[in-house]
GUFIFI-502954 format. One record per residue (C-alpha): residue number from 1; x, y, z. Coordinates in steps of 0.1 Angstrom, whole numbers, plus 5000, padded with zeros to 4 digits. Layout:
residues N
   pos     c1     c2     c3
   NUM      X      Y      Z
...
//
This chain:
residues 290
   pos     c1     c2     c3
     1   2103   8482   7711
     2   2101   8517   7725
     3   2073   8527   7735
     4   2060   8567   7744
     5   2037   8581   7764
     6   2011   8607   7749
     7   2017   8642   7769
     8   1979   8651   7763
     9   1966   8619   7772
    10   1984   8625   7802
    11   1970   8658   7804
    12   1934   8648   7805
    13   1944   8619   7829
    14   1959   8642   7856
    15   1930   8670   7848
    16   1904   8641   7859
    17   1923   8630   7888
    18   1923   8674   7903
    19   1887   8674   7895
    20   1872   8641   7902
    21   1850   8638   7866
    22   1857   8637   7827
    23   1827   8672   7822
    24   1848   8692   7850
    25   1885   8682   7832
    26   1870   8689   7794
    27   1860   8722   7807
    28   1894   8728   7825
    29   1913   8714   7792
    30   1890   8730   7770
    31   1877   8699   7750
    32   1851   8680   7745
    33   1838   8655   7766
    34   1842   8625   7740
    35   1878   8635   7737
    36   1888   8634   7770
    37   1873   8597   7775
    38   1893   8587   7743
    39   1923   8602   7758
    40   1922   8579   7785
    41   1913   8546   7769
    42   1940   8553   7751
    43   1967   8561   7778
    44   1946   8531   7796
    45   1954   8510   7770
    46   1990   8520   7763
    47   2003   8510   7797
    48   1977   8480   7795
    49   1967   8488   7830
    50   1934   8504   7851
    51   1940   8535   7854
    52   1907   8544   7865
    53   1877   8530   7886
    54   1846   8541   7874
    55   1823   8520   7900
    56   1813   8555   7919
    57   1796   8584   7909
    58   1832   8602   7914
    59   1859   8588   7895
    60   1883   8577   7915
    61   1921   8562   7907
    62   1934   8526   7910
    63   1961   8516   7925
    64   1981   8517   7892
    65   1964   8554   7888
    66   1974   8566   7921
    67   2012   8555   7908
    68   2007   8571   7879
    69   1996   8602   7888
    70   2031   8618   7906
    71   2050   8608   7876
    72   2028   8624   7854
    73   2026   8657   7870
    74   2062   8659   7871
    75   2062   8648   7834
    76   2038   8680   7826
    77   2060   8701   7841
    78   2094   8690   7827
    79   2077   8694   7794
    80   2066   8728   7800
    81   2099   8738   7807
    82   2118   8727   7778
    83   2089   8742   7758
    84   2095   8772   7777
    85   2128   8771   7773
    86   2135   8766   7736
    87   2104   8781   7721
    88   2092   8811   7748
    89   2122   8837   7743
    90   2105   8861   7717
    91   2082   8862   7747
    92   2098   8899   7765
    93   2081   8920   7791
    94   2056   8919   7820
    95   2026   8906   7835
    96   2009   8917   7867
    97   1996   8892   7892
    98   1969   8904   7921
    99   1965   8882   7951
   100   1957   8887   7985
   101   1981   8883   8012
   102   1963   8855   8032
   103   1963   8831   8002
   104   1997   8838   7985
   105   2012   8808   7999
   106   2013   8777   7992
   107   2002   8778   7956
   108   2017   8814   7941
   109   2059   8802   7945
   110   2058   8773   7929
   111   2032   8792   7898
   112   2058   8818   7901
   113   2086   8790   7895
   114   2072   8774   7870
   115   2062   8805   7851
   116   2096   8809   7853
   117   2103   8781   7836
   118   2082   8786   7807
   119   2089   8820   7802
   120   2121   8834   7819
   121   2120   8867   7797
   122   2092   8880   7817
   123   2086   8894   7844
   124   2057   8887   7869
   125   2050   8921   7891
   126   2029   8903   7916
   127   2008   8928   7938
   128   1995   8917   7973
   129   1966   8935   7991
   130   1930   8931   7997
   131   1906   8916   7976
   132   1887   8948   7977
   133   1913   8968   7963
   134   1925   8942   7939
   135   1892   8941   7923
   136   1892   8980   7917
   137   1928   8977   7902
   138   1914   8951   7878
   139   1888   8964   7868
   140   1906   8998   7859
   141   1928   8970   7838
   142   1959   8974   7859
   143   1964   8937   7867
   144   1963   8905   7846
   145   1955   8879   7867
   146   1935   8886   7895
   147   1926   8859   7929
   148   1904   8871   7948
   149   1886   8856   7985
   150   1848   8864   7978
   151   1813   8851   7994
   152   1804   8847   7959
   153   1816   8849   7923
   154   1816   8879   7898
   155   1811   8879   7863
   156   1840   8860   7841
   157   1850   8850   7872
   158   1857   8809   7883
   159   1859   8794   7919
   160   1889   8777   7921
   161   1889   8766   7955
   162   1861   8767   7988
   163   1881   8775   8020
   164   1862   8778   8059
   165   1867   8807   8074
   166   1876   8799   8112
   167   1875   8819   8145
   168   1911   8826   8158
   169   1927   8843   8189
   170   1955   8843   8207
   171   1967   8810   8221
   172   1949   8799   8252
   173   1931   8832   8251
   174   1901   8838   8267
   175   1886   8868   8252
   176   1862   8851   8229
   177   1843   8846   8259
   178   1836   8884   8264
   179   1801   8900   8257
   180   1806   8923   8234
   181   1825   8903   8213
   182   1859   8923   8208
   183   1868   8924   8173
   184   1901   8935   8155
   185   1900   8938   8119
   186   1914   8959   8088
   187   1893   8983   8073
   188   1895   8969   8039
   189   1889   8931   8050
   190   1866   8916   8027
   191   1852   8895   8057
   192   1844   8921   8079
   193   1813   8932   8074
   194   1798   8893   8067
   195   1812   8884   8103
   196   1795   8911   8115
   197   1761   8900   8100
   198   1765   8867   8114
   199   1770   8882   8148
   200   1739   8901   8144
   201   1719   8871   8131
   202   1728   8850   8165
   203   1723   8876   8190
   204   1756   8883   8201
   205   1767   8915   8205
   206   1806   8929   8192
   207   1824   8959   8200
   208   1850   8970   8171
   209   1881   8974   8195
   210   1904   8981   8167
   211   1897   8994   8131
   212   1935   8997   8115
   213   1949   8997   8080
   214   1978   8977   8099
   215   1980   8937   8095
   216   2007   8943   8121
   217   1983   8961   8141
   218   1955   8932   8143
   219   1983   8908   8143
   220   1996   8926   8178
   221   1960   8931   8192
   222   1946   8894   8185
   223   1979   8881   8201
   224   1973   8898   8233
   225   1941   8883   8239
   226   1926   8921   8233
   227   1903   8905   8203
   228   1895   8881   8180
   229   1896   8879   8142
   230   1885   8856   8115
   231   1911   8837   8086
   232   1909   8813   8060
   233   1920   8780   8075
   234   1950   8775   8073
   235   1965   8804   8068
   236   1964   8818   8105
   237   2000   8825   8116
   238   2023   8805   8144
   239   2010   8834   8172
   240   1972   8828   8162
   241   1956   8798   8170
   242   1919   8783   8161
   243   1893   8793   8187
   244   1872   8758   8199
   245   1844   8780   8210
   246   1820   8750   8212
   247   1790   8763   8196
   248   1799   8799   8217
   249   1803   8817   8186
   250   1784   8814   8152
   251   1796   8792   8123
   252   1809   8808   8094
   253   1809   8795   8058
   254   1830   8790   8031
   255   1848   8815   8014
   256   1856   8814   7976
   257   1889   8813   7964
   258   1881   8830   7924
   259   1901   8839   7897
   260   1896   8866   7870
   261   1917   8875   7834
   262   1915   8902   7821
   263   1895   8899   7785
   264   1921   8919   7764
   265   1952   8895   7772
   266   1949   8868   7751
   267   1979   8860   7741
   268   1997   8828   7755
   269   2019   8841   7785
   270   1984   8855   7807
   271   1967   8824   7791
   272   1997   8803   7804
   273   1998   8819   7839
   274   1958   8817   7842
   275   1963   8779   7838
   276   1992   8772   7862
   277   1974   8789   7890
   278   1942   8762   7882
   279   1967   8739   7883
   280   1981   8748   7916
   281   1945   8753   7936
   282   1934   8718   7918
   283   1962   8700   7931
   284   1958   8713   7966
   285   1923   8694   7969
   286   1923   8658   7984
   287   1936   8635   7958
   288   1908   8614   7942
   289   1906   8576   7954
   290   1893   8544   7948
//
């Protein structure tokens, strides 16, 4: 007998698995909590298999989960795209996309593709720059979608994501050793003027040795060895590497990685795009486990 698996069972399963709980993937599906739970005794009892273990305060996956869980991802997907496909072509025109630069890749190609996917007769204009300017560019209703790289979160905003923001210099440089502490940052860089209170809090005194619009600019500078500058981890480029200061220099928190729609698009290609990018930061987290 043939026997078919439920797409929004699967759904809720993979939504617990990026967030770790059933409240966090009802919120992220939009459904209740009860729902959700039913969803996956169901899919649990379909396969007649474990799919979860339950014995933490976490949820984690079983053995049989963790199996399940790469073909139902790609089962998602291959549905969204014959939905797309056959159902998304009265869908025409263009959405605009704001992210910054140091946190394009590696989630916004494969949202791109897969937007793609789903809806080939529109165009995404995506716009790279600084969360500052982003911000101002949503807010004056010129972009969509917006990501943004904040200490905090605004209103109708969600964090998506928490990301360190590391010390890096040139390799092997010695620099970060100097008193003042030369720094090299854009003018428009969100973290500026946090890594500068942090300074301040630990005694250490900085010198701004160059203040440019340029990323090419600070990129040069910091891969002299004429300065330092702060990233996201991760995202510091092959001619960067991380400072190991050893306690030298202060310890910087997290950053939030946020997302923002704008509350006039409503309509199922910026709801659509809003999800894939949740989907994309959720699946870059550790995998749940047993």
């Amino acid at each position: 007998m043939t026997r078919n698996l439920d797409m929004t069972a699967l759904r809720s399963f993979v939504a617990v698995a990026d967030t770790g709980g059933v409240t966090k993937a009802a919120g992220l599906l939009n459904l209740t909590q009860s729902a959700v739970s039913m969803q996956l005794k169901r899919l649990e009892e379909s396969l007649n298999a474990a799919l979860l273990d339950r014995s933490a305060r976490t949820i984690g996956l079983t053995p049989q989960g963790e199996q399940l869980l790469s073909y139902a991802r790609r089962m998602i997907i291959l549905n969204d795209e014959i939905y797309g496909k056959l159902t998304a072509t009265a869908f025409e025109g263009e959405v605009t996309l704001g992210v910054p630069h140091d946190i394009v890749y590696p989630v916004i190609p494969q949202v791109l593709k897969r937007f793609a996917a789903a809806y080939p007769r529109v165009r995404v204009q995506l716009v790279s720059s600084f969360t500052r300017g982003l911000l101002e560019d949503f807010n004056r209703g010129e972009i969509d979608v917006v990501l943004t790289t904040e200490d905090s979160v605004g209103v109708g905003g969600q964090t998506l994501t928490q990301i360190p923001l590391i010390w890096v210099g040139a390799p092997g440089g010695q620099v970060w050793k100097q008193r003042p502490l030369r720094l090299a940052y854009e003018q428009n860089c969100i973290f500026r003027q946090f890594v500068q209170r942090r300074l301040d809090e630990v005694g250490i005194a900085w010198d701004m040795a160059v203040d440019s619009n340029s990323t090419r600019t600070i990129e040069a500078t910091v891969s002299a060895d004429l300065a330092v500058h702060t990233m996201l981890e991760g995202t510091e480029p092959r001619h960067f590497e991380r400072i190991n200061h050893g306690g030298q220099l202060p310890t910087l928190r997290k950053m939030n990685v946020n997302i923002y729609k704008a509350d006039l698009k409503e309509g199922p290609v910026v709801s659509d795009l809003f999800t894939f990018i949740q989907d994309g930061f959720y699946t870059l987290k550790t995998p749940v486990k047993a």
